[in-house]
FIKE-469359 format. One record per residue (C-alpha): residue number from 1; residue in one letter; y, z, x. Coordinates in steps of 0.2 Angstrom, whole numbers. Layout:
N
+-----+------+-------+-------+-------+
! pos ! code !     Y !     Z !     X !
+-----+------+-------+-------+-------+
! NUM !    A !     Y !     Z !     X !
...
+-----+------+-------+-------+-------+
// end
This chain:
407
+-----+------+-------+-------+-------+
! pos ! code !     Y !     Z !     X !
+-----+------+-------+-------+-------+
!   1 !    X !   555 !   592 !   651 !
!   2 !    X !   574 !   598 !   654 !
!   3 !    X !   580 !   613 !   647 !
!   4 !    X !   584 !   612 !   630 !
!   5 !    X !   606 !   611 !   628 !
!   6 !    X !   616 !   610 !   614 !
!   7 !    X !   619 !   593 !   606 !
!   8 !    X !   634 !   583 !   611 !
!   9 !    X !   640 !   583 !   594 !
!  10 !    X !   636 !   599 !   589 !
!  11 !    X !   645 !   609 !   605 !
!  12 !    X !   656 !   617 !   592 !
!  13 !    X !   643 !   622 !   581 !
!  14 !    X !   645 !   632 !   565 !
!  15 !    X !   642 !   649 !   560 !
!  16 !    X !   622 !   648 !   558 !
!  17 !    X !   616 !   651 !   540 !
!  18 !    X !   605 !   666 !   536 !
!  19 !    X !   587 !   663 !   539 !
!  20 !    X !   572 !   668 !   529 !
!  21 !    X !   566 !   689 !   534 !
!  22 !    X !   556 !   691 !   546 !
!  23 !    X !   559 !   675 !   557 !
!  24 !    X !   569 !   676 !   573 !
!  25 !    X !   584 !   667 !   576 !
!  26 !    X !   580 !   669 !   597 !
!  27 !    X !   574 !   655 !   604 !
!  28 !    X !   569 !   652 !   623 !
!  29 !    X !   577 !   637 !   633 !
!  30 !    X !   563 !   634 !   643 !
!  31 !    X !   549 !   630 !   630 !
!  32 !    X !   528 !   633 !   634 !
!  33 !    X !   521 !   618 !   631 !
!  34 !    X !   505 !   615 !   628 !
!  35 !    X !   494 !   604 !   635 !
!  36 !    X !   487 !   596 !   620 !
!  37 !    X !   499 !   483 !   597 !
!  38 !    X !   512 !   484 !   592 !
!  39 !    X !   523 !   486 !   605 !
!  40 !    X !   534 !   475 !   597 !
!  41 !    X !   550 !   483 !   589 !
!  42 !    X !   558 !   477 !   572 !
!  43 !    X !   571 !   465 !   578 !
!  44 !    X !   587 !   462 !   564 !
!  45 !    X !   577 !   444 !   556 !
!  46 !    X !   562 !   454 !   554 !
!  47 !    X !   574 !   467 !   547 !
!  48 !    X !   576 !   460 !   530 !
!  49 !    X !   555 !   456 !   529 !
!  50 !    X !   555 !   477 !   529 !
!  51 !    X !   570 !   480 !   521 !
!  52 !    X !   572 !   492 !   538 !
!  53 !    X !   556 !   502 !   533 !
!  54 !    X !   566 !   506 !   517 !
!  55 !    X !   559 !   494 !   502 !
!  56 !    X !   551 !   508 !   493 !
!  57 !    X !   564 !   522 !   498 !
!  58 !    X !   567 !   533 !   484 !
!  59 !    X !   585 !   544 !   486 !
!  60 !    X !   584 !   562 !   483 !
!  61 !    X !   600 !   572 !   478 !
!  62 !    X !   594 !   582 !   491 !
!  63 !    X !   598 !   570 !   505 !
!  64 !    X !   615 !   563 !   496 !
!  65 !    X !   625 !   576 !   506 !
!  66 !    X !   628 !   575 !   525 !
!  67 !    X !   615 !   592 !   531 !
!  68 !    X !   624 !   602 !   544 !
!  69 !    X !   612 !   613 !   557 !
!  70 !    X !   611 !   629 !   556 !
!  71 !    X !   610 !   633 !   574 !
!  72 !    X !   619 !   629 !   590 !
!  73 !    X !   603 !   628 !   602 !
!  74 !    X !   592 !   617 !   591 !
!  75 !    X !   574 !   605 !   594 !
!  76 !    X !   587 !   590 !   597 !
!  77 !    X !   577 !   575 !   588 !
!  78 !    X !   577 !   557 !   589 !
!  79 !    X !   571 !   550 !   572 !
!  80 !    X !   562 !   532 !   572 !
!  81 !    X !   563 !   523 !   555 !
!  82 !    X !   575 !   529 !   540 !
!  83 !    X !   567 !   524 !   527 !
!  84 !    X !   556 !   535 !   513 !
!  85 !    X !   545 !   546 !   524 !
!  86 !    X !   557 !   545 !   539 !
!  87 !    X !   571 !   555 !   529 !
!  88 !    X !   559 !   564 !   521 !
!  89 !    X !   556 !   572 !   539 !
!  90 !    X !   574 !   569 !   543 !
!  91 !    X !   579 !   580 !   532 !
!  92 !    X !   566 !   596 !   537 !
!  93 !    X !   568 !   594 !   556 !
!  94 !    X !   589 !   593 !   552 !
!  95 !    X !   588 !   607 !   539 !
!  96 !    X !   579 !   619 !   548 !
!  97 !    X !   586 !   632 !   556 !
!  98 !    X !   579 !   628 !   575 !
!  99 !    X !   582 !   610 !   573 !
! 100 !    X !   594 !   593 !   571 !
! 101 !    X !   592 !   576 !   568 !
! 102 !    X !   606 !   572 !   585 !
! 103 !    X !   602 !   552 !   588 !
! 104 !    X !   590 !   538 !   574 !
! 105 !    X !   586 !   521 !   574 !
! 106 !    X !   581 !   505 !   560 !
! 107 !    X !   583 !   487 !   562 !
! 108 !    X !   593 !   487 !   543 !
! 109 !    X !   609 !   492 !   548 !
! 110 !    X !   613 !   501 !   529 !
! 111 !    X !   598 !   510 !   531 !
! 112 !    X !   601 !   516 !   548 !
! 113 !    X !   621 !   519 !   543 !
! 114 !    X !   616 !   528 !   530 !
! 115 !    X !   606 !   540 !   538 !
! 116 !    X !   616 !   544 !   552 !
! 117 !    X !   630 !   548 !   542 !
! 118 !    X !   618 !   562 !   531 !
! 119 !    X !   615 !   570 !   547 !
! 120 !    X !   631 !   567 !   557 !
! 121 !    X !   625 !   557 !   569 !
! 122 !    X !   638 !   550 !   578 !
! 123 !    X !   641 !   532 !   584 !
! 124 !    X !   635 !   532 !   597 !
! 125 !    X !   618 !   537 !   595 !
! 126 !    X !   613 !   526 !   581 !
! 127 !    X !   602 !   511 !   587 !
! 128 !    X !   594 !   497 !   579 !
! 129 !    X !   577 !   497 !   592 !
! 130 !    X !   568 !   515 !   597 !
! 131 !    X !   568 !   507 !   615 !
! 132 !    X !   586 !   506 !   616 !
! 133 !    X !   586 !   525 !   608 !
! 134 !    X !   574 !   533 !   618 !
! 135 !    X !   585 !   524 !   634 !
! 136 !    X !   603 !   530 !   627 !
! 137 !    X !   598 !   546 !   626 !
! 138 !    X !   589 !   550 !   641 !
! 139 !    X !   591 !   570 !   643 !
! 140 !    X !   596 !   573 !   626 !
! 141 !    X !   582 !   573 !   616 !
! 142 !    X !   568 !   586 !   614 !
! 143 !    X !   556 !   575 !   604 !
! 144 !    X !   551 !   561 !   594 !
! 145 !    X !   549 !   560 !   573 !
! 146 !    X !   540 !   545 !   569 !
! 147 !    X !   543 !   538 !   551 !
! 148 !    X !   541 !   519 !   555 !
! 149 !    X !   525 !   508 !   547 !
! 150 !    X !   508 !   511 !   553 !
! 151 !    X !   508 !   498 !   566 !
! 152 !    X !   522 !   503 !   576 !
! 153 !    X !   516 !   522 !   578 !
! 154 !    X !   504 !   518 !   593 !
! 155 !    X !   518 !   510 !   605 !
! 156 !    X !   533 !   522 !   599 !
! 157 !    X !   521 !   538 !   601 !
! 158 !    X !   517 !   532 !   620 !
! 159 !    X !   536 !   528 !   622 !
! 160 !    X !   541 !   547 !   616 !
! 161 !    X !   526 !   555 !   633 !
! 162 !    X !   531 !   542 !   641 !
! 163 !    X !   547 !   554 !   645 !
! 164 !    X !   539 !   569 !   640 !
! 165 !    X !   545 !   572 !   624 !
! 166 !    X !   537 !   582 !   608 !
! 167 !    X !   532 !   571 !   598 !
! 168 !    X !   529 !   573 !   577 !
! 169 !    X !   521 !   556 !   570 !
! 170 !    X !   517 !   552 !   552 !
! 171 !    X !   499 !   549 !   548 !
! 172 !    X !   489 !   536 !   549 !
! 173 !    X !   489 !   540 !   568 !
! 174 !    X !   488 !   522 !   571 !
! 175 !    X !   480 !   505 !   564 !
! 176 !    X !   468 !   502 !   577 !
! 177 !    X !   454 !   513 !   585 !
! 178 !    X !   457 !   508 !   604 !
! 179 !    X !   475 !   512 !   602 !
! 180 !    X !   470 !   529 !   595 !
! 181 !    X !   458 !   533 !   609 !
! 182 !    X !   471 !   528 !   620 !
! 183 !    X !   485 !   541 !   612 !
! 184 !    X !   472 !   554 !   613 !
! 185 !    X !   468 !   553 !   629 !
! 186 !    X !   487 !   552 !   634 !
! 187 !    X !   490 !   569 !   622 !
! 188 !    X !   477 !   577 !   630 !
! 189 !    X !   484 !   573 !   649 !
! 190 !    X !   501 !   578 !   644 !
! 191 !    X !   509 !   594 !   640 !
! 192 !    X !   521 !   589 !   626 !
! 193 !    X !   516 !   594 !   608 !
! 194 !    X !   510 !   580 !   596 !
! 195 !    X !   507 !   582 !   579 !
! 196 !    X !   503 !   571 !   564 !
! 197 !    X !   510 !   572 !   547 !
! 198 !    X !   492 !   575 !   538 !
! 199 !    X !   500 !   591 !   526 !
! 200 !    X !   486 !   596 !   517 !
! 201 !    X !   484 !   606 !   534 !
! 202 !    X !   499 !   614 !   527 !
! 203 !    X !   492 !   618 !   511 !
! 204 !    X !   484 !   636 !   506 !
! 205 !    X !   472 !   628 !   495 !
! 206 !    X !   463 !   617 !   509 !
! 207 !    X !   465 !   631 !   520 !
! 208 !    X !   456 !   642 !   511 !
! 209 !    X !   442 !   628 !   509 !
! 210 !    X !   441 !   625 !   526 !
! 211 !    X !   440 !   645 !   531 !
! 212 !    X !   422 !   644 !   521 !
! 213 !    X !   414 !   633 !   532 !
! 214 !    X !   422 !   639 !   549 !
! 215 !    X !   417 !   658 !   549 !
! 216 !    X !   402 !   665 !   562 !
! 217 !    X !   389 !   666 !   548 !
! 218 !    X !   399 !   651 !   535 !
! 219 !    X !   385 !   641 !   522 !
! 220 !    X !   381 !   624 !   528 !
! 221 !    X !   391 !   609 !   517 !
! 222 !    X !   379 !   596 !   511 !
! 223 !    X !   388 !   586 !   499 !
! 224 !    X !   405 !   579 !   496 !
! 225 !    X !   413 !   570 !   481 !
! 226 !    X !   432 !   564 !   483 !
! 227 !    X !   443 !   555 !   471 !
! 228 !    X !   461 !   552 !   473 !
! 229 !    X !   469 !   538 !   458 !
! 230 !    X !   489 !   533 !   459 !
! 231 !    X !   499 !   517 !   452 !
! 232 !    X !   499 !   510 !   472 !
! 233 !    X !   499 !   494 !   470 !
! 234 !    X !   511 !   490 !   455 !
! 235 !    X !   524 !   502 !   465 !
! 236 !    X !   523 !   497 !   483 !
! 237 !    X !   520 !   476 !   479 !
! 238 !    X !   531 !   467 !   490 !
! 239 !    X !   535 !   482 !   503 !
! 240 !    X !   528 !   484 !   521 !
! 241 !    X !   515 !   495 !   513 !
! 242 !    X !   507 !   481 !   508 !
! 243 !    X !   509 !   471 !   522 !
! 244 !    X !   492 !   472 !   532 !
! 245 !    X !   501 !   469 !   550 !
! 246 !    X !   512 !   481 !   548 !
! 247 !    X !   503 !   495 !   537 !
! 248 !    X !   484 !   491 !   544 !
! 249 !    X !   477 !   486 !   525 !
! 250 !    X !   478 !   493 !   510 !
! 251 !    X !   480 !   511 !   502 !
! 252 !    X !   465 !   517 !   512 !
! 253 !    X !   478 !   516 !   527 !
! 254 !    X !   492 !   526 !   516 !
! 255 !    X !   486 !   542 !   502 !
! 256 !    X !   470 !   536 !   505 !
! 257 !    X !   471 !   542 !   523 !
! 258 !    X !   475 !   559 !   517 !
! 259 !    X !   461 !   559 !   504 !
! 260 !    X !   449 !   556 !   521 !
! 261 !    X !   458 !   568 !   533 !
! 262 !    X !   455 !   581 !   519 !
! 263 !    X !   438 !   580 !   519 !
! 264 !    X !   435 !   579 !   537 !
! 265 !    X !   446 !   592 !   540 !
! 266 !    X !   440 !   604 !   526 !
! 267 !    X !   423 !   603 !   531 !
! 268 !    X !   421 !   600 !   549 !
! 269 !    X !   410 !   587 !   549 !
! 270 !    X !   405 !   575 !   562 !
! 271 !    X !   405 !   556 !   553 !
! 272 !    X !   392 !   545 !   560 !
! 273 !    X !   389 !   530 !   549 !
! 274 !    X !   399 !   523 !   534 !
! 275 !    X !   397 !   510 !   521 !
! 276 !    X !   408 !   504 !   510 !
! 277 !    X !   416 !   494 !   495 !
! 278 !    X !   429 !   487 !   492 !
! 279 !    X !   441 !   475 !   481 !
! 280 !    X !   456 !   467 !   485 !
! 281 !    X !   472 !   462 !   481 !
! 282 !    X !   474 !   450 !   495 !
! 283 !    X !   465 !   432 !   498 !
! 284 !    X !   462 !   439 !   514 !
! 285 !    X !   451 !   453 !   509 !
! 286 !    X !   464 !   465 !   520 !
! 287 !    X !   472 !   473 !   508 !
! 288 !    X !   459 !   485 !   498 !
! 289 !    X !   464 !   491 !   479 !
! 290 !    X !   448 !   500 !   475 !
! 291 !    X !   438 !   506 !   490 !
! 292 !    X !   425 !   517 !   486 !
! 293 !    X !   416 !   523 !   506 !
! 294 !    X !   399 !   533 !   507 !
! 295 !    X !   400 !   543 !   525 !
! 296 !    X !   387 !   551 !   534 !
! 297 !    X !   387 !   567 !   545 !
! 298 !    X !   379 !   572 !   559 !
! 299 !    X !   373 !   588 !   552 !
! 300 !    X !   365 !   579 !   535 !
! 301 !    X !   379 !   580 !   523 !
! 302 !    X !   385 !   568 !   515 !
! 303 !    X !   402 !   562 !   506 !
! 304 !    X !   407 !   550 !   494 !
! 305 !    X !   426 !   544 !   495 !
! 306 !    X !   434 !   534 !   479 !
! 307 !    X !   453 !   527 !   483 !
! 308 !    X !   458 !   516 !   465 !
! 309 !    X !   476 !   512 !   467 !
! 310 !    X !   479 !   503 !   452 !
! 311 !    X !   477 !   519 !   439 !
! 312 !    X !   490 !   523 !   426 !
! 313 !    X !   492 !   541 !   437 !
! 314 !    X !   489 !   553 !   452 !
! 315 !    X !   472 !   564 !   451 !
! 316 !    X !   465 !   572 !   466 !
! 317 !    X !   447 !   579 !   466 !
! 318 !    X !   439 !   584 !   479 !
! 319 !    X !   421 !   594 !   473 !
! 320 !    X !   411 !   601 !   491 !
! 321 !    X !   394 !   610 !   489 !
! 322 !    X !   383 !   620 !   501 !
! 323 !    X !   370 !   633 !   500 !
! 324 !    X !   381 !   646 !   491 !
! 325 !    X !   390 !   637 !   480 !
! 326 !    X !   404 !   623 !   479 !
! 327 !    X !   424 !   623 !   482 !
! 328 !    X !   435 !   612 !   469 !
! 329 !    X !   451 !   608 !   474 !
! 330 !    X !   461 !   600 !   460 !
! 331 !    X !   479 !   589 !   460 !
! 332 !    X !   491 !   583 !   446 !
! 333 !    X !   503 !   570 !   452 !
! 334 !    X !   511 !   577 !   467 !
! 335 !    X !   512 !   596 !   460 !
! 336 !    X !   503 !   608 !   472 !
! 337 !    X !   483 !   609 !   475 !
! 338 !    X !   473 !   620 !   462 !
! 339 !    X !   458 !   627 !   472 !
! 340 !    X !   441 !   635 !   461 !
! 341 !    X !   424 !   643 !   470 !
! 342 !    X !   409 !   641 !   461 !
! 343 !    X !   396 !   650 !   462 !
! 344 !    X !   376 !   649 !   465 !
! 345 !    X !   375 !   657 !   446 !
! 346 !    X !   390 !   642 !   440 !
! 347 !    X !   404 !   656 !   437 !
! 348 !    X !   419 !   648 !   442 !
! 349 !    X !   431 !   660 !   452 !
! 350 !    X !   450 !   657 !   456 !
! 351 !    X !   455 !   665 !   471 !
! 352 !    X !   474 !   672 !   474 !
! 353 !    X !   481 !   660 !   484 !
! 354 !    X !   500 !   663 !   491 !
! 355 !    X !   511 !   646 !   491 !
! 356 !    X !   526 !   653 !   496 !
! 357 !    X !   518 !   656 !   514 !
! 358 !    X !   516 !   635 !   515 !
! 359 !    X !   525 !   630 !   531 !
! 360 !    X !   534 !   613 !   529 !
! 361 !    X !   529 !   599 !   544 !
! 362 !    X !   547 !   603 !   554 !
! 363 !    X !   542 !   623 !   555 !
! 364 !    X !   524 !   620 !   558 !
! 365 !    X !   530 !   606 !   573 !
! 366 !    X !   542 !   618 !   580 !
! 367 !    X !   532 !   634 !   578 !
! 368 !    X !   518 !   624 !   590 !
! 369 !    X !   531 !   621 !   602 !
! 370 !    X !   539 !   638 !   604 !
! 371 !    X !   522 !   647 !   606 !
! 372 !    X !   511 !   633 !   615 !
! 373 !    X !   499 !   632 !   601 !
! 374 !    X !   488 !   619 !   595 !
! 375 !    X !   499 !   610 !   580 !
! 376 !    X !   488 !   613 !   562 !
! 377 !    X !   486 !   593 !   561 !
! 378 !    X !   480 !   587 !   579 !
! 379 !    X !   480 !   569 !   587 !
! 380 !    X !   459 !   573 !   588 !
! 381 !    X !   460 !   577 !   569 !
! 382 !    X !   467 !   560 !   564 !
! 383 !    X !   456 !   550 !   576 !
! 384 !    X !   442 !   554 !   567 !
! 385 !    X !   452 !   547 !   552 !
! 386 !    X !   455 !   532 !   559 !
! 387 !    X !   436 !   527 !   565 !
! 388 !    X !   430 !   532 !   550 !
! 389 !    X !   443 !   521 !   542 !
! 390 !    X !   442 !   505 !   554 !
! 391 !    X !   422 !   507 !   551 !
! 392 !    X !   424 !   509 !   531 !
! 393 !    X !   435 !   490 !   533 !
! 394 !    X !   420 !   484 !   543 !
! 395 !    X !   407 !   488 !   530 !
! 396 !    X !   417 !   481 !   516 !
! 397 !    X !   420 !   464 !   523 !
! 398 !    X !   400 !   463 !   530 !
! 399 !    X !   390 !   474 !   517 !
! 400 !    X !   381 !   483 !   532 !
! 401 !    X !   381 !   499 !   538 !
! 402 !    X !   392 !   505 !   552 !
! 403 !    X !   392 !   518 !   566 !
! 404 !    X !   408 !   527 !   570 !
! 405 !    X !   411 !   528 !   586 !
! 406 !    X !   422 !   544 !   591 !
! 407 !    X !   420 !   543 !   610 !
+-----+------+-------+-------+-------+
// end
């Protein structure tokens, strides 16, 4: 990867803003690295089928207003997709003192217009096809932001190594299994940094779950019950996210896939089998409303995963017992995570736990880059998602059990 220069439209960059104490405004211009089907693209009469990836964007004040870097030698990113989640990351990389938001692309041309102007992209570097981006700005980019539906992650993510770029992907990592073993094994040969968009490896309450079972001398989990409700089918009806071949099925694919990672992740766990059931909305038996997936560990433990996306609200549960005790983490709407320990004795105890010190995606991306560390959410982490996903599909439609295959 070239050394990193400043944007073409940013060479006569502003005064940078103050930063937060303690974190320095110095950055290196030769980065460590680490080394760590759909290959179609959205044409303009597909366009209107997506809406550009936007149907169930939502506008934030926050985003309302062009956001100017704060830095003249930024992580020069090319954003792919400009809808919802896509400007959500937008507007971190662009905000954040060591990064900017310098060339995007959408098939919806007032989606992709709008966007470029929040973040001053210029003409020139606005494109309808990630392709026609990623060619345009050959040398000018850093890395990659992924914000496109599920089914176009696998071909855009190889397309960002490809040339060597960084590369930050929203989750699910990808709809199909050999595809994901297939970005693996490409991450894992390369020395750009890729990272998914799974945040509750962000989040102090999950961390502080998962720092239980990961110590020398930790207690053994044994069982698992998780829960997450939302209104997901009412509100995302007639969007891609309902649209199997571009969102992989149903809302096990979309918050269900962060209810999974989290306990996966939290636990460290290695899934073996699965069963599971399901209804659906579709005649297709694709798209799952209620998915309710019993997996099986290697080490004995069990969990027991509920997705109803038809509920009036959002609740999170997710209730882990071992040998000691158990860990409760709790969530209302999308208000941050409650954790409670309970103890052998069933005293409940509510440990301090300091929010303020949650890293957004955009600082935890760039902070892996600078200092060539493993990113907190890793391609490996969110391949165990998608077997145990792809399996808990397979046992819904044919009511057997099914072994996850990892390898």
């Amino acid at each position: 990867m070239p050394p990193r220069s400043t944007p073409r439209h940013l060479a006569a960059a502003a005064t940078p803003t103050p930063i937060r104490p303690g974190k320095s405004t110095e950055r290196s211009s030769a980065l460590p690295r680490k080394r760590d089907r759909a290959n179609e693209r959205l044409s303009p009469a597909n366009a209107s089928r997506t809406n550009g990836w936007t149907t169930e964007r939502r506008t934030r004040r926050r985003w309302e207003e062009q956001v100017t870097p704060s830095r003249s030698d930024p992580l020069r990113v090319g954003l792919i997709g400009t809808g919802y989640i896509g400007n959500v990351l937008g507007t971190q990389f662009h905000a954040h003192p060591s990064g900017a938001v310098v060339a995007l692309c959408d098939p919806n041309d007032e989606a992709r217009a709008e966007s470029a102007d929040r973040y001053a992209v210029p003409a020139e570097s606005r494109y309808a096809g990630y392709e026609a981006m990623l060619d345009g700005e050959a040398g000018e980019l850093d890395a990659i932001v992924v914000g496109s539906p599920h089914a176009f992650h696998h071909a855009q993510i190889l397309a960002g190594l490809d040339r060597d770029l960084h590369v930050f992907c929203d989750k699910p990592l990808t709809t199909d299994l050999a595809e994901a073993r297939e970005i693996a094994r490409r991450t894992n040969e390369s020395d750009s940094t890729t990272m998914i968009g799974y945040q509750r490896h962000l989040n102090p309450a999950f961390i502080h779950a998962r720092e239980r079972w990961h110590g020398a001398s930790s207690p053994q989990v044994r069982s698992i019950t998780a829960s997450i409700t939302q209104n997901w089918i009412s509100r995302f009806s007639g969007t891609w996210r309902t649209d199997p071949d571009l969102s992989g099925g149903g809302n096990l694919y979309d918050t269900g896939s962060h209810l999974l990672d989290a306990v996966l992740w939290t636990s460290g766990l290695t899934p073996t089998r699965v069963s599971a059931d399901m209804d659906f909305a579709d005649d297709e038996d694709r798209v799952d409303e209620r998915a309710n997936v019993l997996v099986r560990f290697a080490e004995g433990a069990t969990a027991d995963v509920s997705v109803f996306s038809d509920a009036p609200c959002v609740r999170e549960h997710i209730h882990a017992w071992d040998e000691e005790g158990a860990i409760y983490l709790e969530g209302r709407e999308w208000e941050p995570r409650t954790l409670t320990e309970i103890s052998a004795d069933s005293t409940d105890h509510t440990p301090y736990i300091d929010r303020d010190d949650q890293q957004s995606k955009a600082d935890a991306f760039i902070e892996s880059i600078d200092e060539g560390t493993e990113p907190p959410a890793t391609v490996e982490d969110a391949l165990r998602v998608t077997a145990v996903t792809e399996a808990a599909y397979e046992s819904a439609r044919s009511g057997d059990w099914v072994d996850i295959g990892l390898g």
